[in-house]
C-alpha positions in Angstrom: -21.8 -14.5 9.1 -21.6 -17.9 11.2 -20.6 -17.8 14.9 -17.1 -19.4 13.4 -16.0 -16.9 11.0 -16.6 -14.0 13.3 -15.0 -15.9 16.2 -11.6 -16.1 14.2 -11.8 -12.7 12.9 -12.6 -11.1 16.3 -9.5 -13.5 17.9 -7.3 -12.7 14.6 -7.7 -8.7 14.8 -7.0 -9.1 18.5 -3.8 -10.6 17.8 -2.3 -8.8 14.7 -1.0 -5.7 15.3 0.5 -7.0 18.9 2.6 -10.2 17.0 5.5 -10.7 17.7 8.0 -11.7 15.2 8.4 -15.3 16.0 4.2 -15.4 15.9 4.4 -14.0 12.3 4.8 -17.1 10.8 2.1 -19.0 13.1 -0.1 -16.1 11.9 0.1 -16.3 7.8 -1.0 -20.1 8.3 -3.9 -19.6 10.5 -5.3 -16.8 7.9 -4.2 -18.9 5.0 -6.2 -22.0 6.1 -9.4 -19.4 7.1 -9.1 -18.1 3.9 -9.2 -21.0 1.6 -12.2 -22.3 3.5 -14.1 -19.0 3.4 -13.0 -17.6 0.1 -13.9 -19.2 -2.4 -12.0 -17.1 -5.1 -9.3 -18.2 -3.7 -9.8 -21.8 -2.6 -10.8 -22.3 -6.5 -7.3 -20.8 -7.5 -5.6 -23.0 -5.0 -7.3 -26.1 -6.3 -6.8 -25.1 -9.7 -2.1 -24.9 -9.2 -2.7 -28.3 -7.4 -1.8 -26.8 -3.9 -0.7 -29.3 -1.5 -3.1 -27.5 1.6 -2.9 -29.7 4.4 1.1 -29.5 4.1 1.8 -25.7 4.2 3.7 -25.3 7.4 5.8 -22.5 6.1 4.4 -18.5 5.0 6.9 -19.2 1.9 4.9 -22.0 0.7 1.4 -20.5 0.9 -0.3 -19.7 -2.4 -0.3 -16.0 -3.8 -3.6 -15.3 -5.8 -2.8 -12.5 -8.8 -3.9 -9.6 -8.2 -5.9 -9.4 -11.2 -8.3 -11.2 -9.4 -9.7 -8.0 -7.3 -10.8 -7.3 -11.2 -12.7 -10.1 -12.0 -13.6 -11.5 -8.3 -15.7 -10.3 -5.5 -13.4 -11.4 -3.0 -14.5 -12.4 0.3 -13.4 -14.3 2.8 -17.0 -15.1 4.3 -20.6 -13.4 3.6 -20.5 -10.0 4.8 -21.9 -6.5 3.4 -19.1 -4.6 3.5 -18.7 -1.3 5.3 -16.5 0.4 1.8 -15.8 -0.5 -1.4 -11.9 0.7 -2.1 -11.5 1.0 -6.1 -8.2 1.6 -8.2 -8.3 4.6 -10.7 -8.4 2.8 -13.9 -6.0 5.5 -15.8 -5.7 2.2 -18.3 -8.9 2.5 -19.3 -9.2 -1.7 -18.0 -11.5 -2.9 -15.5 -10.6 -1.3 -11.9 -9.8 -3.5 -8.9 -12.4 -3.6 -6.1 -11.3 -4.2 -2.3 -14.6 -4.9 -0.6 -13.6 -4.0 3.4 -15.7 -5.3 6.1 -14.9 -3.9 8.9 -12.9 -0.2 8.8 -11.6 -0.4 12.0 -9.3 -2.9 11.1 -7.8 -0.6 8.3 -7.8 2.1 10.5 -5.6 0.7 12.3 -3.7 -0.4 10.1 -2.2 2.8 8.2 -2.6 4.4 11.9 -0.2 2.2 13.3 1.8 1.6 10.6 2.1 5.4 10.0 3.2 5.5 13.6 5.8 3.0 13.5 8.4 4.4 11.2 7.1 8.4 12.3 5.1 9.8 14.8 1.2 10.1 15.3 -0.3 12.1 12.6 -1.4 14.6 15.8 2.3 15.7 15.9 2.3 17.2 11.9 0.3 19.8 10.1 -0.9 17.4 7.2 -1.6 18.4 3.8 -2.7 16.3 0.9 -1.8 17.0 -2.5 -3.5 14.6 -4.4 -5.7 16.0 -7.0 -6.4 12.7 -9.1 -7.3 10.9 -6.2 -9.9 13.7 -5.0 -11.8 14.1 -8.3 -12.8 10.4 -8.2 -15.1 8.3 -5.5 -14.0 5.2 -3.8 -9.8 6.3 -3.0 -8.5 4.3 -0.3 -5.9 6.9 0.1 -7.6 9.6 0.5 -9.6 7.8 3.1 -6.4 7.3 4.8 -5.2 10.8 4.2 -8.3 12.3 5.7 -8.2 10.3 8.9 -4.8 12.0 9.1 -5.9 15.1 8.8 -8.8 14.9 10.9 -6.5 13.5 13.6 -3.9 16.3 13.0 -4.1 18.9 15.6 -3.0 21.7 13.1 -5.9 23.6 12.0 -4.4 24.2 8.8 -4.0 20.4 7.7 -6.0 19.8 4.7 -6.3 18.7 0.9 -5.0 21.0 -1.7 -6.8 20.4 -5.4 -5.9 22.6 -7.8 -5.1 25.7 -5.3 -1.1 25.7 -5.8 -0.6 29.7 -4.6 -2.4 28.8 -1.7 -0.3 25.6 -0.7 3.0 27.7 -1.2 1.8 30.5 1.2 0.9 28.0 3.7 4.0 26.0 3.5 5.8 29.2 3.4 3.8 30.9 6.8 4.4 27.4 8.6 8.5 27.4 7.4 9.0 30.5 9.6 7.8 28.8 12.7 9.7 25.3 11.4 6.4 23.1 11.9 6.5 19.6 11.6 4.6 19.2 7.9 4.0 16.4 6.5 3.3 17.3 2.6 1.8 14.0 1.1 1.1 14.0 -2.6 1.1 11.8 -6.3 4.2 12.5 -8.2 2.8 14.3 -11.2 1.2 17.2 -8.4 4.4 17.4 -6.6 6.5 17.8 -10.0 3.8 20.4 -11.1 4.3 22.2 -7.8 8.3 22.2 -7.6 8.3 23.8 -11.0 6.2 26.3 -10.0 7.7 27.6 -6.5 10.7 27.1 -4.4 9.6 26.8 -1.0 11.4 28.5 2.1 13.5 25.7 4.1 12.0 24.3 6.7 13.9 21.4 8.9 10.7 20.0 9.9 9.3 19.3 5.8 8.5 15.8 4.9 7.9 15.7 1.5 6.4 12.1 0.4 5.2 10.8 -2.9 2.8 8.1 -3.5 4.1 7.6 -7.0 2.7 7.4 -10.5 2.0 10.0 -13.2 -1.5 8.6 -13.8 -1.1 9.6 -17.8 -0.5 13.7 -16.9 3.3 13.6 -17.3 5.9 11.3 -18.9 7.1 8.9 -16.4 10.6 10.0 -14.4 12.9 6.8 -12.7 12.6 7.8 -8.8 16.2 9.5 -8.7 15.1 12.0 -11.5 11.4 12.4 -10.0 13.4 12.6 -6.1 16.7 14.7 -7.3 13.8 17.5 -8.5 11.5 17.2 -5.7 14.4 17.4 -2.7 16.2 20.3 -4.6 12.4 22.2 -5.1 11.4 21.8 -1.6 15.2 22.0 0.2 15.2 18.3 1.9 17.8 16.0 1.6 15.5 13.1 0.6 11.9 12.3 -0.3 10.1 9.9 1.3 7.5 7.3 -0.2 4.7 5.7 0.7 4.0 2.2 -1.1 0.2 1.5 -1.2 -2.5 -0.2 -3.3 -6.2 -0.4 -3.4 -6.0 -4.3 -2.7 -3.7 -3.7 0.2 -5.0 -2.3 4.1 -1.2 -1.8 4.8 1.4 0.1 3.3 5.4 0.2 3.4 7.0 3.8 3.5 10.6 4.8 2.5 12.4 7.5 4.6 14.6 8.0 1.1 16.5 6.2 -1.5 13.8 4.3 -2.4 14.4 1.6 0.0 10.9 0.3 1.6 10.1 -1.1 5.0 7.2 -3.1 5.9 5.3 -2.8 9.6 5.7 -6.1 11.5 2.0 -7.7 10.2 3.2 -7.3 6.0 5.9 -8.7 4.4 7.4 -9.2 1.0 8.9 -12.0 -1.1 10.2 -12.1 -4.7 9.5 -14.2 -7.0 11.1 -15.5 -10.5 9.9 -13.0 -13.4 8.8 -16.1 -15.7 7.7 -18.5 -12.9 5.1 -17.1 -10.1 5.8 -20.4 -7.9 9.6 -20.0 -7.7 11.1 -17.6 -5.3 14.4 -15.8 -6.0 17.5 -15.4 -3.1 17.6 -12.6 -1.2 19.6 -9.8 -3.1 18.0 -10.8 -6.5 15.4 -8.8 -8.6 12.1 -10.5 -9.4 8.3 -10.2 -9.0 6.8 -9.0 -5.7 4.5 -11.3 -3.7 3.2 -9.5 -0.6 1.8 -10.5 2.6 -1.0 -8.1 4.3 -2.1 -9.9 7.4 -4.6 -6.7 8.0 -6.6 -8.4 4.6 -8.6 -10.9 6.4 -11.5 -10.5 4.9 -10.5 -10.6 1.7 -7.2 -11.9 0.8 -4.1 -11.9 2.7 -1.4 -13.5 0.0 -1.2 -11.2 -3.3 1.1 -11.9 -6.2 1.4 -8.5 -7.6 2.2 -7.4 -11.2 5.1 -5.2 -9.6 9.1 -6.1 -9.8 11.3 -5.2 -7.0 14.4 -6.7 -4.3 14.2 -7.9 -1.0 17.6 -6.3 0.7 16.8 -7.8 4.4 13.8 -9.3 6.6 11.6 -6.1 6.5 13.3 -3.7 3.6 12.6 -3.8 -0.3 13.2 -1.6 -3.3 10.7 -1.1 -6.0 12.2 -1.5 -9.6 9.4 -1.1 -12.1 6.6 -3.1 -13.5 6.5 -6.8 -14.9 5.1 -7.4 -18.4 1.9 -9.4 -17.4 1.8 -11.6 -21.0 4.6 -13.2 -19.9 3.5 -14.9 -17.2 2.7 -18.5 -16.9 0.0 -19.1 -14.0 -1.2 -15.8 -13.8 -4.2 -15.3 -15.8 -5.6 -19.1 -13.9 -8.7 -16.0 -12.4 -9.9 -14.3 -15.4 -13.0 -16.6 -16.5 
């Protein structure tokens, strides 16, 4: 790594989670320009849509790479050897996404203070992961996250539950008599499994949060059917969501209804279904393009294959998923 490149990183992680918003913008170019000098992944794409790079003032304007390109790329912003290599599950059967991380602090900090910033530190819940799909693979960046949680909890009954439900419903039950603060994080199919199985003693102090997907061991529920069984099962009035992804070092997290906010350093836009370089008004459905200024080693400006709505500055809702094929500009990466 030249003196350069670590300069800007060292200066740039320094900065980001302490921006304010008026800096945001000022931010997105200064890692846009690092990146198309130092990844060439992306510079390549950016050449390839005819970017006009030396007139990008604006965060709106700046390129989004498709995500498919943490498939087929090894992207780097820069030579490094990278301290973890986050992969996606694969339940496809296609090629998994690869996030090559070079430093872990930076992501540490990231789902640390993002975590913090809509709830408390993780020190001030008894945390207990129920994420079975994720733990019987290698390489999960959310059960890297999830652990740090749990190692930081100050319960010592925080932990990951695999395939153990009895023992997950006596805990839950043993900590609803004292009402302890739980945070009980899980994929949706575990959660569903659960909720048919038991119905857990109320507890005030219960968040209940799903990190989505069936990954191919249930039929696929819209979120008020998956959240109308989970909040009746587990006696909360809403279930919360955390929106994540291997290419991502942030995440957005919904307190219920589905409605998303973003930490200060990510953002979202939405663009047109049938044109990736044609944003939609505010209000309007579309494609989501995301922001992640914690990616800046790899890439910070992802065009993602998911549809949503931006409702204000910092708050999105998640509709579905886009069909791919009918895309124009998005496949540009896959040679």
């Amino acid at each position: 790594m030249t003196s350069t490149i670590a300069s800007f990183r060292s200066s740039f992680e320094e900065r980001l989670f302490t921006q304010s918003a008026d800096s945001f913008n000022d931010l997105c170019i200064e890692l846009f320009q690092f990146q198309y000098q130092n990844n060439s992944t992306y510079r390549a794409y950016c050449d390839l849509i005819h970017a006009p790079i030396k007139e990008i003032k604006v965060y709106k304007d700046i390129p989004f790479l498709p995500i498919s390109a943490f498939k087929s790329h090894e992207l780097k912003s820069g030579s490094f050897n990278a301290e973890a290599i986050f992969s996606s599950s694969g339940t496809s059967g296609n090629q998994t996404s690869r996030h090559f991380v070079e430093n872990l602090v930076v992501y540490e900090k990231s789902f640390r203070l993002g975590f913090e910033y809509f709830y408390d530190t993780p020190e001030e819940y008894c945390v207990l992961g129920l994420l079975p799909s994720y733990l019987e693979r290698e390489g999960s960046s959310l059960i890297y996250m999830v652990n740090s949680m749990i190692e930081h909890s100050k319960h010592p009954q925080s932990g990951f539950f695999l395939h153990n439900q009895q023992e997950l419903y006596n805990l839950l039950r043993e900590l609803a008599k004292t009402q302890t603060k739980v945070l009980l994080i899980g994929v949706s199919f575990a959660l569903l499994d659960f909720a048919e199985s038991y119905k857990i003693p109320f507890n005030n102090n219960l968040i209940v949060m799903e990190t989505g997907g069936m990954k191919g061991r249930r039929k696929e529920l819209i979120r008020e059917e998956l959240h109308e069984v989970l909040s009746t099962s587990f006696g909360v009035k809403s279930v919360h969501s955390e929106y994540g992804m291997t290419e991502l070092l942030s995440q957005a997290y919904s307190k219920g209804n589905g409605i998303f906010e973003t930490p200060p350093w990510m953002k979202v836009l939405i663009r047109q279904q049938d044109d990736p370089f044609e944003l939609v008004p505010k209000g309007q459905s579309g494609a989501i393009d995301l922001i992640d200024l914690a990616n800046i080693s790899s890439c910070g400006f992802i065009r993602t294959d998911d549809l949503g709505r931006v409702l204000n500055k910092s708050s999105f809702e998640v509709l579905g998923r886009l069909d791919v094929s009918d895309i124009r500009g998005c496949n540009l990466m896959v040679n």
